[in-house]
C-alpha positions as CSV (number, residue, x, y, z in Angstrom):
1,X,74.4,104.3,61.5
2,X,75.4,100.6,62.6
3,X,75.7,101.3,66.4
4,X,74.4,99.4,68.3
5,X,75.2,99.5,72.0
6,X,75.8,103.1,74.5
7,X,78.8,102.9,76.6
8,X,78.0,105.1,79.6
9,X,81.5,106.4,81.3
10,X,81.0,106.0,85.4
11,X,77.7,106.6,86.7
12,X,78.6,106.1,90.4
13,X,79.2,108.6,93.5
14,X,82.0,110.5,92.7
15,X,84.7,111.6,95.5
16,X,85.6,115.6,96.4
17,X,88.6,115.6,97.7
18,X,91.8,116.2,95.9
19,X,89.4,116.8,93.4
20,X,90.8,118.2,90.1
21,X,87.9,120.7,88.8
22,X,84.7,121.6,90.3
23,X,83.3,118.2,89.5
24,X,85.9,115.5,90.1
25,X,87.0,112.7,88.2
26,X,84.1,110.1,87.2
27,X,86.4,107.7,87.9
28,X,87.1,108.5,91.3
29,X,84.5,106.3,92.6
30,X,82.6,107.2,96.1
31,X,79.7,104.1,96.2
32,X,80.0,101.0,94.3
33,X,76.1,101.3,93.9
34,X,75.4,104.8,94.5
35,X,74.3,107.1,91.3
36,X,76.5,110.3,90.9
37,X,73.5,112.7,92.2
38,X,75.0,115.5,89.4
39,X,72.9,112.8,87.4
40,X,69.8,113.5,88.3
41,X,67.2,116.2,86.4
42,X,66.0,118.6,88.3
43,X,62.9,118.7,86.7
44,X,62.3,115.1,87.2
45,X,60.3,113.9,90.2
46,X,61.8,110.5,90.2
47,X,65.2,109.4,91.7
48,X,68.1,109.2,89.5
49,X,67.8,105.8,89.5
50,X,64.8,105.7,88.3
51,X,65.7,108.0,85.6
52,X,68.5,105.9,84.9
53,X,66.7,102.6,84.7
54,X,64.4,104.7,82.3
55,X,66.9,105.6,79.7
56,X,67.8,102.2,80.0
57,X,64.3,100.7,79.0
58,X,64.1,103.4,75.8
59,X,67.3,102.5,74.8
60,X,66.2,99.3,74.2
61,X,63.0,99.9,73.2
62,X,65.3,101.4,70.5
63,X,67.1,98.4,70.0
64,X,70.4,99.8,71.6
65,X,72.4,98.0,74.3
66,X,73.6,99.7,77.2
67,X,77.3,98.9,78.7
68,X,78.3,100.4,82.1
69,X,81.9,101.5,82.7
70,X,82.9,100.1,86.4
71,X,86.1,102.5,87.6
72,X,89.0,100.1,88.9
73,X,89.8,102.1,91.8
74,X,88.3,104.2,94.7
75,X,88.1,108.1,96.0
76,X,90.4,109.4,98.1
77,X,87.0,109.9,100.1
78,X,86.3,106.2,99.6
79,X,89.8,105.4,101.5
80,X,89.6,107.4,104.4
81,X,86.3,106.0,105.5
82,X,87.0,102.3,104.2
83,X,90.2,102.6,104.8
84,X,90.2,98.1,104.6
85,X,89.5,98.6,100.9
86,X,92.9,100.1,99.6
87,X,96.4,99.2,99.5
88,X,99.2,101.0,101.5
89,X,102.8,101.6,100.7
90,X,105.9,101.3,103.1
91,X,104.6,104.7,104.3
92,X,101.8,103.5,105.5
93,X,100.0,106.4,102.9
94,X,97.4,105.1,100.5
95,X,98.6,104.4,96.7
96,X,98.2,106.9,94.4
97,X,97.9,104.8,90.1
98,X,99.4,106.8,88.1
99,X,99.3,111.1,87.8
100,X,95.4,110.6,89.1
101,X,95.0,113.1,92.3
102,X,91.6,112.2,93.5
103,X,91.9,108.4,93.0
104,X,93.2,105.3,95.0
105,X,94.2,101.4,94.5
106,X,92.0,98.9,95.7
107,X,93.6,96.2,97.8
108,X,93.1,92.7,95.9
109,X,95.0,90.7,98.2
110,X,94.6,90.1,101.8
111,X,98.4,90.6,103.9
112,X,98.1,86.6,103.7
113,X,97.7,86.0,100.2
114,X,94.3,85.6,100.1
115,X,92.0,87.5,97.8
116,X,90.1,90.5,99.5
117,X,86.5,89.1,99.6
118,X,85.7,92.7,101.2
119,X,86.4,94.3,97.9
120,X,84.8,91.6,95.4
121,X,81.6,91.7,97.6
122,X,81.6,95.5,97.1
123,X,82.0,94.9,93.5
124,X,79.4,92.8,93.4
125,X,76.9,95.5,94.7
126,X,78.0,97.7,91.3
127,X,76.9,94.5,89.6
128,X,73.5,94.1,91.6
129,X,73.2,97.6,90.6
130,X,74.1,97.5,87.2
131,X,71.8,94.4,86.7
132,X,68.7,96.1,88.7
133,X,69.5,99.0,86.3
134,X,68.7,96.7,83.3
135,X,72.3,97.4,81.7
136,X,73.4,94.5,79.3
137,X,77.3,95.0,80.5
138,X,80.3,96.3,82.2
139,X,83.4,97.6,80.7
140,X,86.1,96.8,83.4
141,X,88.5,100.0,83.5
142,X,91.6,98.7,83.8
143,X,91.0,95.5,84.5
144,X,94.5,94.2,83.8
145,X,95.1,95.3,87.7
146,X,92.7,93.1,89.4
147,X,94.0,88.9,88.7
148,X,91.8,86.1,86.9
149,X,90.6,84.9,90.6
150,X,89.0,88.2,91.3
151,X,87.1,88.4,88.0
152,X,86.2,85.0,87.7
153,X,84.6,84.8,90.8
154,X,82.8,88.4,89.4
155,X,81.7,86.8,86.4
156,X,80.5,83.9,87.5
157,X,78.0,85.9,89.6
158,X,77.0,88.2,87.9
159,X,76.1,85.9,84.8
160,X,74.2,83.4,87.2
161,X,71.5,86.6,87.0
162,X,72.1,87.3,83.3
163,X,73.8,84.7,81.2
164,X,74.3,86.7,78.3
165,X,75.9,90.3,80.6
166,X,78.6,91.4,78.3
167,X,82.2,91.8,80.2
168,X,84.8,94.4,78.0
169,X,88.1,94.6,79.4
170,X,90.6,97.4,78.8
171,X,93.8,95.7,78.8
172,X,96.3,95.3,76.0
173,X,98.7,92.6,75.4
174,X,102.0,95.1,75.5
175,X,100.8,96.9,78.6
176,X,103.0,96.7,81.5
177,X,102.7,96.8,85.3
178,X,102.2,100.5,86.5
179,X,101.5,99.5,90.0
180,X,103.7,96.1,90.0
181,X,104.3,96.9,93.7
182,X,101.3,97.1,94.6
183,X,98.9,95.1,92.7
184,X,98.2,91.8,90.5
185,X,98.8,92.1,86.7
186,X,96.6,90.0,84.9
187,X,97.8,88.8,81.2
188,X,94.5,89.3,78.4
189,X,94.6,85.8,78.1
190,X,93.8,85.4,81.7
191,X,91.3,88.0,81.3
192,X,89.5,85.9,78.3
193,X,89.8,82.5,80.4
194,X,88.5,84.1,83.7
195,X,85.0,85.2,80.9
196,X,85.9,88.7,79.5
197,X,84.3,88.1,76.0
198,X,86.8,90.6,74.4
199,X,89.2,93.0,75.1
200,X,90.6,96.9,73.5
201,X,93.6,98.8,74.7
202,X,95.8,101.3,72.4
């Protein structure tokens, strides 16, 4: 058929509230290294994880790569109980990207300019999970929002375990700024430089 790599949408924790549907949105993420339980088969003794790191292995027994998509923002769960995590407005009320209901904006910045080593470390738990998962790469939702500090420092990590991890950005050279009041806006060429190896947008 010529594929040759699965791209998994979110496999994380999902939040509840504000919830649109029964399920929630997969990218309203609850745990950066938590596997959404509605994962799991029943029928399976083994965790979800297990299960997970399973389909993995046969995909590439099958000679298929396996990419994980990483959600660029938290639950509304996620921001009540690490509330250190996510950006406020004038208000005082967490950010809302977008027409999303059940998801928030991650805080990049520190109040003193400095990047928000809270959330990168966090990240970098998806990563340890993705990598312990046996997942050849990430594709970074939105990851025009988060600057070329941030996901250089990402990168770097992650591909001191695994030179050859795969990073896909979604980003787009004519994309604007939705949240420009509240977050970073990182140009595809910063993307690239900071060690995206390619990018796709509309």
């Amino acid at each position: 058929s010529g594929a040759n790599t699965i791209h998994l949408l979110p496999i994380t924790k999902v939040g509840k509230l504000k919830a649109l549907g029964t399920s929630g949105s997969l990218y309203a993420m609850d745990s950066f290294n938590e596997l959404n339980p509605q994962l799991d088969d029943v029928n399976d003794p083994r965790s979800v994880f297990e299960e997970a790191k399973d389909f993995i292995k046969e995909a590439h027994r099958k000679n298929l790569r396996v990419i994980l998509d990483m959600p660029s923002c938290g639950s509304y769960d996620m921001s009540l109980e690490k509330p250190e995590l996510f950006v406020k407005d004038k208000k005082g009320n967490t950010v809302i990207p977008a027409d999303w209901t059940d998801v928030r904006l991650f805080k990049v910045y520190n109040d003193d300019g400095s990047l928000n080593k809270d959330l990168l470390d966090n990240y970098k738990k998806f990563a340890d999970m993705a990598l312990a998962l046996g997942a050849d790469g990430i594709r970074a939702d939105v990851a025009a929002i988060k600057p070329y500090e941030f996901w250089n420092e990402f990168i770097t990590y992650v591909r001191k375990s695994d030179p050859q991890f795969m990073f896909l950005a979604e980003a787009a050279t004519p994309w604007t700024n939705p949240v420009k009041e509240h977050a970073p806006y990182a140009t595809v060429e910063e993307l690239l430089k900071a060690g995206f190896d390619g990018y796709y947008g509309d």
